[in-house]
C-alpha positions as CSV (number, residue, x, y, z in Angstrom):
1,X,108.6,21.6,94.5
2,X,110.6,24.8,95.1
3,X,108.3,27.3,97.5
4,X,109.9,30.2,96.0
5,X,109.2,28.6,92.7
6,X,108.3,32.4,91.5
7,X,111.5,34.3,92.6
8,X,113.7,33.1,90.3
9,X,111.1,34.1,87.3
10,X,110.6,37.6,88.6
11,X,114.4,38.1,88.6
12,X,115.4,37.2,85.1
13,X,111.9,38.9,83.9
14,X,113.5,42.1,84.7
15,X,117.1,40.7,83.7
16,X,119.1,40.9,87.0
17,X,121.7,38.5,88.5
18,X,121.3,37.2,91.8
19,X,124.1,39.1,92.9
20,X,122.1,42.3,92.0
21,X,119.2,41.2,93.9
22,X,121.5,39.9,97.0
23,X,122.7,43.7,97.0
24,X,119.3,44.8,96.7
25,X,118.8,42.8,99.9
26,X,121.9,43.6,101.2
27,X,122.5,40.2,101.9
28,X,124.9,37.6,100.3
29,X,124.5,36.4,96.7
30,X,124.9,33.0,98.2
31,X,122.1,33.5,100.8
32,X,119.9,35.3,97.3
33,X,120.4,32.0,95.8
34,X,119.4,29.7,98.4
35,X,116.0,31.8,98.6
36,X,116.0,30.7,94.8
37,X,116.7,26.8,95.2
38,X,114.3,27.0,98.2
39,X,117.1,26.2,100.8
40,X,116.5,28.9,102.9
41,X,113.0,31.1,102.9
42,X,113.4,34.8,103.4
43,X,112.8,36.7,106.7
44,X,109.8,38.6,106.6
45,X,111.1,42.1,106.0
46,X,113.5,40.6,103.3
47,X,109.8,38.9,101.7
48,X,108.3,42.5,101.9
49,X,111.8,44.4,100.0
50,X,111.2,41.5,97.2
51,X,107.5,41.9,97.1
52,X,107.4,45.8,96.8
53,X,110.9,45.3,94.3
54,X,109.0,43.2,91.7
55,X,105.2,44.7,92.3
56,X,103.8,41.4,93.5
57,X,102.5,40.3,96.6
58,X,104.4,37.7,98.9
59,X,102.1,35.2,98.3
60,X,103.3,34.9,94.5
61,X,106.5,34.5,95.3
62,X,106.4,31.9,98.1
63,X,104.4,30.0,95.1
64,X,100.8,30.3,97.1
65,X,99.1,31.9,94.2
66,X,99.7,32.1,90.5
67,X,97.8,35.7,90.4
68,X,101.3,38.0,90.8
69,X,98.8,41.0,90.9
70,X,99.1,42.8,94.3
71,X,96.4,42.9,96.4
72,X,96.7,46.9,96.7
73,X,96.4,46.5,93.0
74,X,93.7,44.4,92.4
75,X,90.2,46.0,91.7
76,X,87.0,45.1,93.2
77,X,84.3,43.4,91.2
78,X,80.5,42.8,91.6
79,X,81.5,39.3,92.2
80,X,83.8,39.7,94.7
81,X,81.8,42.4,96.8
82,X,78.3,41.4,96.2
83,X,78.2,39.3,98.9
84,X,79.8,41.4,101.6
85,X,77.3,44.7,99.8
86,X,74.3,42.2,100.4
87,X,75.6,41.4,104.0
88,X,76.2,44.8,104.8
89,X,73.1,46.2,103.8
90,X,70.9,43.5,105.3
91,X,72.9,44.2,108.8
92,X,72.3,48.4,108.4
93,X,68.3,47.4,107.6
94,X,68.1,48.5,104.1
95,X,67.8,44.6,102.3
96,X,64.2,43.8,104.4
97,X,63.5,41.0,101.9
98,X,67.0,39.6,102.3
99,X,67.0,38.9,98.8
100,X,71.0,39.1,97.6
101,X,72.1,41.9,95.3
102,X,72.2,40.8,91.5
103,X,75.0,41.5,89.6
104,X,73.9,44.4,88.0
105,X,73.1,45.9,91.4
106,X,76.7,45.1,92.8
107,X,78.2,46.7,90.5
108,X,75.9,50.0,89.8
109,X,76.8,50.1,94.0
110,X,80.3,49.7,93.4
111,X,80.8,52.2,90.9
112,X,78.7,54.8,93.3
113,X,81.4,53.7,96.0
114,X,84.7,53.9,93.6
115,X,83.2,57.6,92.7
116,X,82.9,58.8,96.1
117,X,86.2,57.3,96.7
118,X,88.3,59.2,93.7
119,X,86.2,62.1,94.8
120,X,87.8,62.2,97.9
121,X,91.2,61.4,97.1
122,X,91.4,64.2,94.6
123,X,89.5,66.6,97.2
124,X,92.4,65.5,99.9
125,X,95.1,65.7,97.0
């Protein structure tokens, strides 16, 4: 199976030609469309201009996930960050029972911590 399986998608989603996207890359439109057929894989800083181009991570588009959500993008959720909360909280003392954080206590935590967060970036804006 292709390992770029992805690029070729996220170019005709938007409706560009390969040669668009090799002058994007300022590369070849033959070199562009052996990333495509999975000939050739794309240097690292080329991976990086594709990833920022379409808004997905590098991991999408060398086929390693099916998520194409960035992980800049992605939002934290109690079920994600309840463990490392719990973990983090037991190591600063405050979890003496070491009884793990329910859901509802995850999240109530994480919306405290996303609120201080906006808070600062519009203080620093």
């Amino acid at each position: 199976m292709n390992h770029l399986r992805n690029l070729k998608e996220l170019r005709l989603s938007k409706g560009l030609s390969q040669q668009s996207m090799a002058d994007e890359l300022q590369i070849t439109q033959q070199a562009y469309a052996n990333y495509e057929a999975g000939k050739r894989t794309p240097d690292l800083q080329n991976l990086v201009r594709l990833a920022n181009f379409f808004d997905t991570s590098i991991d999408y588009i060398l086929g390693n996930t099916d998520d194409p959500t960035p992980p800049d993008k992605k939002k934290p959720t109690p079920e994600t960050v309840g463990p490392v909360l719990t973990s983090v909280l037991k190591e600063a003392g405050y979890l003496k029972d070491g009884k793990p954080l329910t859901d509802k206590e995850a999240s109530r935590l994480l919306n405290y911590l996303i609120a201080i967060h906006e808070a600062d970036l519009k203080e620093n804006e």
